[in-house]
N, CA, C and O of each residue as an XYZ file, in Angstrom:
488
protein
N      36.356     -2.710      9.199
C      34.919     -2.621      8.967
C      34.361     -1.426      9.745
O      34.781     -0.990     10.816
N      33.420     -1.014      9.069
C      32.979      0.601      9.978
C      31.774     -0.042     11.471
O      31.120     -1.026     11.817
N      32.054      1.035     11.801
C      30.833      0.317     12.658
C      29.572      0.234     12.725
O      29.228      1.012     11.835
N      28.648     -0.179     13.172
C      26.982     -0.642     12.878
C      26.211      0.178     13.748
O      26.292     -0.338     14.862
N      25.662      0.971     13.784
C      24.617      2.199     14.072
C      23.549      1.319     14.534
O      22.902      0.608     13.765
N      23.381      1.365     15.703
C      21.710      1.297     16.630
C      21.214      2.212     16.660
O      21.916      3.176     16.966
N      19.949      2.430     16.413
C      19.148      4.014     16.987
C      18.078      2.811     18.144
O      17.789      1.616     18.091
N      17.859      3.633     18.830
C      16.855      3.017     19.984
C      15.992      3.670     20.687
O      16.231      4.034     21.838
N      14.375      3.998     19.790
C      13.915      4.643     20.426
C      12.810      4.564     21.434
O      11.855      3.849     21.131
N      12.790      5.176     22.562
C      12.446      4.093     23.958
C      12.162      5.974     24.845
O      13.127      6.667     25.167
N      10.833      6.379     25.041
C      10.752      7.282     26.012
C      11.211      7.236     27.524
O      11.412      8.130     28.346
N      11.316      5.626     27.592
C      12.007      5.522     29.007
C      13.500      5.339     29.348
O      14.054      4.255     29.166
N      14.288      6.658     29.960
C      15.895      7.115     29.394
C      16.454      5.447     30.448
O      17.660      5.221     30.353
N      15.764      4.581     31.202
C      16.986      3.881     31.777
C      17.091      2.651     30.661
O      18.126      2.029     30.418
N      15.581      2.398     29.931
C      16.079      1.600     29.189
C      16.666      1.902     27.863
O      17.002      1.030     27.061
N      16.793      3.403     27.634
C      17.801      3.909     27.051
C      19.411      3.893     27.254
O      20.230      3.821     26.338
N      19.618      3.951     28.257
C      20.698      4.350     28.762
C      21.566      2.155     28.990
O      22.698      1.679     28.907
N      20.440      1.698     29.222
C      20.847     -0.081     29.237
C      20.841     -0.177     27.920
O      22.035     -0.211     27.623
N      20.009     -0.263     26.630
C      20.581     -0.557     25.673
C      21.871      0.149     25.069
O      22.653     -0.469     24.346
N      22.036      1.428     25.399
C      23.594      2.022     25.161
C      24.438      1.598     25.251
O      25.320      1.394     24.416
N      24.347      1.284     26.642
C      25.494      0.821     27.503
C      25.674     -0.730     26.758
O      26.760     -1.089     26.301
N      24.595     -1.477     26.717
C      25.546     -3.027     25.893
C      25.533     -3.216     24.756
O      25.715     -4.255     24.120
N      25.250     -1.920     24.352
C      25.322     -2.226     22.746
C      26.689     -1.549     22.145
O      27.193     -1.809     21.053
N      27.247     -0.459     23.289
C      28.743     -0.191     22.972
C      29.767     -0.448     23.619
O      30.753      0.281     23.509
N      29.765     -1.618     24.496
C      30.339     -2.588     24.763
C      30.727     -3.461     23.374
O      31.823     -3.727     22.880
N      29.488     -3.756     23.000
C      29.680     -5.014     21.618
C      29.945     -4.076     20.350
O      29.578     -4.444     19.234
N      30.585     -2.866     20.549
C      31.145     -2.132     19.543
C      29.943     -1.140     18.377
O      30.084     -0.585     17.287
N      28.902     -1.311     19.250
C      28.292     -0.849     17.848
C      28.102      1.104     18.462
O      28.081      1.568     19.602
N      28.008      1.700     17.263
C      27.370      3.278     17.540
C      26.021      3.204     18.089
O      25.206      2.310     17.866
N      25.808      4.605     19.097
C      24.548      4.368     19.247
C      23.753      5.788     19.531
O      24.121      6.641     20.339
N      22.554      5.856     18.669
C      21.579      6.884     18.824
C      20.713      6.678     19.342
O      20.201      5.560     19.394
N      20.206      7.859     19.974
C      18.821      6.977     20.825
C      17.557      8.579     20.537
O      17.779      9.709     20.102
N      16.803      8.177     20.833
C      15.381      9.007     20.860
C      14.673      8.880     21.383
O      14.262      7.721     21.341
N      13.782      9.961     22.436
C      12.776      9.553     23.216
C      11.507      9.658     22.941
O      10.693      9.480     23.847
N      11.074      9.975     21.603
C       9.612      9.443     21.153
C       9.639      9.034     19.672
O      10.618      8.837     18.952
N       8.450      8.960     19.416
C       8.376      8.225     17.853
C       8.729      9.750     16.633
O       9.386      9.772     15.591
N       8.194     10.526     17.136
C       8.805     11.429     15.954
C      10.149     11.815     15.958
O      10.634     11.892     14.829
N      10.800     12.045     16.766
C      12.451     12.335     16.821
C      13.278     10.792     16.496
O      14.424     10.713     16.052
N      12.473      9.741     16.805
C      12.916      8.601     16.094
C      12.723      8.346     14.081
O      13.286      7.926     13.070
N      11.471      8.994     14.623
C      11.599      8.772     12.608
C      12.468      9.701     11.834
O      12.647      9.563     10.624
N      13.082     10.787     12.649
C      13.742     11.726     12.339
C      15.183     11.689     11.967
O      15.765     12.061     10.948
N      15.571     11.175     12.996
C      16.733     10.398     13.330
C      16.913      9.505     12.337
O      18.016      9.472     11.791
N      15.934      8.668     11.940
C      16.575      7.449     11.112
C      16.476      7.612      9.641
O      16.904      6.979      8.676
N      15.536      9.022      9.860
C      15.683      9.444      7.729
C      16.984      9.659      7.828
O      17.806      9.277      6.995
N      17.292     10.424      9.085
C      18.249     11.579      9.044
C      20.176     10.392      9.034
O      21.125     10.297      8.257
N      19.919      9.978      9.940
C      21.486      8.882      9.672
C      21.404      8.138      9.602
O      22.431      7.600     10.016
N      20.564      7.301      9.204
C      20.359      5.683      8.520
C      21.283      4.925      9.223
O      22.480      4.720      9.019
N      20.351      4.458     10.280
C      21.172      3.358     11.302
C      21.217      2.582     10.351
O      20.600      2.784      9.305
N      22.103      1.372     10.612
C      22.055     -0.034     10.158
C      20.650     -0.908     10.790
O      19.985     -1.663     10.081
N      20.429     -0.708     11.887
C      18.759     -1.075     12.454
C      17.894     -0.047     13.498
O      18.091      1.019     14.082
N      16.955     -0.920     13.374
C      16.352      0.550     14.943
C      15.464     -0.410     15.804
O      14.856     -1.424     15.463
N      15.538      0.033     16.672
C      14.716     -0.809     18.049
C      13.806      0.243     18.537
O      14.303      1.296     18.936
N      12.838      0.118     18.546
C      11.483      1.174     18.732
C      10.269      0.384     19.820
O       9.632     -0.668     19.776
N      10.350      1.268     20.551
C       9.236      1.132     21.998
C       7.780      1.256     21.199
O       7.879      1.884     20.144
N       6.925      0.944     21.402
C       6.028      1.027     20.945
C       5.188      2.316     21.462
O       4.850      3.256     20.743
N       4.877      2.158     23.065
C       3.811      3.499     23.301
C       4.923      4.268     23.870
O       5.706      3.904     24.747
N       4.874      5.481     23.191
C       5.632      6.694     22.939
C       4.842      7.527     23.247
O       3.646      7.277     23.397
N       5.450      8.868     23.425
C       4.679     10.376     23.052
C       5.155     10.492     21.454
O       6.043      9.924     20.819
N       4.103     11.541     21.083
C       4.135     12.084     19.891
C       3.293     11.180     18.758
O       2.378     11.492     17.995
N       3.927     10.061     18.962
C       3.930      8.665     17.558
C       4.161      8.026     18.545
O       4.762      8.240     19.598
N       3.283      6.687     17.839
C       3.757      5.926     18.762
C       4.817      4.318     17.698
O       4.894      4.283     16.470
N       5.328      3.453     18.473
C       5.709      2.642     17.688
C       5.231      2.491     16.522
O       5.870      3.141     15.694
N       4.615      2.071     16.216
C       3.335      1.156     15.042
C       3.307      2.102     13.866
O       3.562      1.851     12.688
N       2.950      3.226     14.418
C       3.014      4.335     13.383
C       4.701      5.260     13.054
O       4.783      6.336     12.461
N       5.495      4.724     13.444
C       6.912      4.936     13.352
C       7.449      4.006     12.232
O       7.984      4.354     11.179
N       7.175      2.639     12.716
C       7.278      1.266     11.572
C       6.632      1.332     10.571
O       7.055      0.993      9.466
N       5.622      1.733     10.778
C       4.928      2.229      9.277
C       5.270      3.014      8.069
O       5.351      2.640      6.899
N       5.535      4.710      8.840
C       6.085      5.337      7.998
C       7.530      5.245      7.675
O       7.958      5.961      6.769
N       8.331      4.449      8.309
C       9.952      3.950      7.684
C       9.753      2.615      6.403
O      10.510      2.298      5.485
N       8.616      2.137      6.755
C       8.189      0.765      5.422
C       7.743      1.549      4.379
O       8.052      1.264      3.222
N       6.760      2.911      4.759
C       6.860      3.261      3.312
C       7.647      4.708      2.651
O       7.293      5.459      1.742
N       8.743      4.713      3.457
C       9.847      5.684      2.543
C      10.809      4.353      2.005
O      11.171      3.331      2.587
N      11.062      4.908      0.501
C      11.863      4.128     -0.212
C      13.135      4.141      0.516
O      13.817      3.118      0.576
N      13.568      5.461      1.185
C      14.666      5.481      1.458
C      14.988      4.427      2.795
O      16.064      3.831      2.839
N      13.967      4.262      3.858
C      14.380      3.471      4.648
C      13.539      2.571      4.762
O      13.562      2.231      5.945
N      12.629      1.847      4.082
C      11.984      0.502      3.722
C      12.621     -0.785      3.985
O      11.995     -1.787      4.329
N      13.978     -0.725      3.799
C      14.798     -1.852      3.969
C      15.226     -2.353      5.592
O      15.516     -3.472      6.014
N      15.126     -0.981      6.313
C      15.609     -0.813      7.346
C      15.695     -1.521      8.229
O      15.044     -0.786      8.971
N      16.033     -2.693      9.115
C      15.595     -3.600      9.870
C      15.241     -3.220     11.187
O      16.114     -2.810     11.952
N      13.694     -3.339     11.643
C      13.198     -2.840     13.000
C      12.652     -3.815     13.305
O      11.729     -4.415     12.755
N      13.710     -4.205     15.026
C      13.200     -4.930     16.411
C      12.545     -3.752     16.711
O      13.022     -2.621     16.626
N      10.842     -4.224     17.251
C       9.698     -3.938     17.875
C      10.258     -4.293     20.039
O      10.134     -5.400     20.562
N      10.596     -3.515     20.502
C      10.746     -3.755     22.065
C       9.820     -2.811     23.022
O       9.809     -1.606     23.274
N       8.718     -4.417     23.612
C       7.831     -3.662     24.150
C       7.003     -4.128     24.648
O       6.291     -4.982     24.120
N       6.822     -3.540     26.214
C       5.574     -4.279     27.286
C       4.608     -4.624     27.053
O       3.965     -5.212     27.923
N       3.973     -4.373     25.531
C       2.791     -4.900     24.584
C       2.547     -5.942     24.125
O       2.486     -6.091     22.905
N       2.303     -7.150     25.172
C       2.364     -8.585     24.217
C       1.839     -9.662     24.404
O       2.289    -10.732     24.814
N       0.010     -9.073     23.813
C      -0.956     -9.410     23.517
C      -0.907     -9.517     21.951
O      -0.449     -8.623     21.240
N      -1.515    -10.907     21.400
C      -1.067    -11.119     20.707
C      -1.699    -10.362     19.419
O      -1.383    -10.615     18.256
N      -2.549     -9.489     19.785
C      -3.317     -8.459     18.929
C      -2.016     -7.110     18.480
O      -2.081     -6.458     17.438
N      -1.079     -6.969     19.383
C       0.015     -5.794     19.410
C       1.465     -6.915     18.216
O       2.271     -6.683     17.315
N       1.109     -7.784     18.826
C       1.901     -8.490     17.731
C       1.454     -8.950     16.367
O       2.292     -9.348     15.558
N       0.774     -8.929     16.213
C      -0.093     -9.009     14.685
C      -0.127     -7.184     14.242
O      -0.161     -6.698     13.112
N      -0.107     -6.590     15.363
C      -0.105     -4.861     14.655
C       1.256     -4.694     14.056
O       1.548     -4.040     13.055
N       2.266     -5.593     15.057
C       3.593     -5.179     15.132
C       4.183     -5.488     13.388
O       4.818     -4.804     12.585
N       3.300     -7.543     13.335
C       3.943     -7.762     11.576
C       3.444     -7.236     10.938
O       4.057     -7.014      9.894
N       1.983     -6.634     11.050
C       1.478     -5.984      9.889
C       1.858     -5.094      9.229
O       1.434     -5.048      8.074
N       2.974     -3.854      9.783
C       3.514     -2.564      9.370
C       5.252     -3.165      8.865
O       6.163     -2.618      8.245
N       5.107     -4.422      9.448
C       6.476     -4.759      8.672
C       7.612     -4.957      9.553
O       8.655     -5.483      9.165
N       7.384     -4.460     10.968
C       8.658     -5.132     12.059
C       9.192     -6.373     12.065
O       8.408     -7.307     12.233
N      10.845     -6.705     11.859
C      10.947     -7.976     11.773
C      11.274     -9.159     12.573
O      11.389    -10.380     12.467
N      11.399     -7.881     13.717
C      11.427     -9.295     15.269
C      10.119     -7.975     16.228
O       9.784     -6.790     16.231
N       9.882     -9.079     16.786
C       8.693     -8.098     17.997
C       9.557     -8.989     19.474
O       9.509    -10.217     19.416
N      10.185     -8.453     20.524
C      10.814     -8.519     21.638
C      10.069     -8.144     22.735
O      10.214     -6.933     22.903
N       9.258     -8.686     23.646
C       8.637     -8.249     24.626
C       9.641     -8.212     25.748
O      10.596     -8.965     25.936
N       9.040     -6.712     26.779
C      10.121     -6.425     27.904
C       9.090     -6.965     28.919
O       7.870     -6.832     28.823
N       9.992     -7.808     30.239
C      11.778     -7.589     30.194
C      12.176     -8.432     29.479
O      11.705     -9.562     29.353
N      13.417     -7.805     28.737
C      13.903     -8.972     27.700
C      15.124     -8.966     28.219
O      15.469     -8.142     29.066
N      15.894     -9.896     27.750
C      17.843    -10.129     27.897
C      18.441     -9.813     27.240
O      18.551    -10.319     26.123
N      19.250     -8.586     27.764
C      20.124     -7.817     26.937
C      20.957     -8.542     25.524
O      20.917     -8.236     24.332
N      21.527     -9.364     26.087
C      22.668    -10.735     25.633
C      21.951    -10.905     24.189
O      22.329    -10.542     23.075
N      20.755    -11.601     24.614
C      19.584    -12.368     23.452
C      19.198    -11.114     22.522
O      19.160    -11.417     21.330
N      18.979    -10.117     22.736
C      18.731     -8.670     21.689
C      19.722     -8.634     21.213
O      19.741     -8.896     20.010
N      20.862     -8.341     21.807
C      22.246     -8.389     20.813
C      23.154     -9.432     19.845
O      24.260     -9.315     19.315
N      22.059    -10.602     19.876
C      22.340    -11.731     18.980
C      21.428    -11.517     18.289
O      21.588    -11.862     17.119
N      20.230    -10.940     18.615
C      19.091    -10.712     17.536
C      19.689     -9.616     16.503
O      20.157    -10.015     15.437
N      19.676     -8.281     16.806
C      20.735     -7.603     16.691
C      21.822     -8.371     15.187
O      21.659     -8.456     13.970
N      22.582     -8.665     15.876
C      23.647     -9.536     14.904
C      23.357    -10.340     13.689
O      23.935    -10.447     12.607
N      22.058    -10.987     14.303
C      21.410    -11.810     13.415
C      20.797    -11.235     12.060
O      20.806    -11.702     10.921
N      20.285    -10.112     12.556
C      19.589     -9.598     11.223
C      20.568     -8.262     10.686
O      20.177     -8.040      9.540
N      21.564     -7.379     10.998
C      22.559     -6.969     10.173
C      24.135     -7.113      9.692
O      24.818     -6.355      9.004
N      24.531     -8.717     10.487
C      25.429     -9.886     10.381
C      26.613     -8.948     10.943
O      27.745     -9.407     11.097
């Protein structure tokens, strides 16, 4: 079986560098990006199997990252965990509205993301 592509985009490199690190442990590839436009870039560009997106970014921020991947045909399908110190329940109603299909508030457990993870691209 090939392997399963994370992109993870997160302006802050340690929680970059922690989701790397256990997500290629559990075998999967991994791209990462440090704001919302080099993330939307990234994921026209090699179509992870999912993406995990920080919400307040430079450039773009989350919300408007999830947005414009829901409406390209090409990556509409895409499955995006929302991970993010935002979680008031007004940021989570922004989060389903654009179409994210898990919203993960930090600090979260590595372990539990990577069953989430699993859960939604098997």
């Amino acid at each position: 079986m090939a392997q399963q592509t994370v992109l993870v985009v997160d302006d802050d490199p340690v929680i970059q560098r922690l989701l790397q690190v256990n997500f290629e442990m559990e075998d999967y590839a991994v791209i990462t990006a440090a704001d919302g436009e080099e993330g939307l870039q990234r994921a026209r560009d090699e179509r992870p199997d999912i993406v995990l997106l920080d919400v307040m970014m430079p450039k773009m921020d989350g919300i408007a990252v999830a947005k414009a991947l829901r409406e390209d045909p090409d990556t509409a399908e895409m499955p995006i965990i929302m991970l993010t110190a935002k979680a008031q329940a007004a940021d989570i109603h922004a989060g389903r509205e654009v179409g994210v299909d898990v919203y993960v508030t930090k600090p979260f457990d590595p372990l539990e993301l990577i069953e989430t993870v699993r859960e939604l691209i098997g």
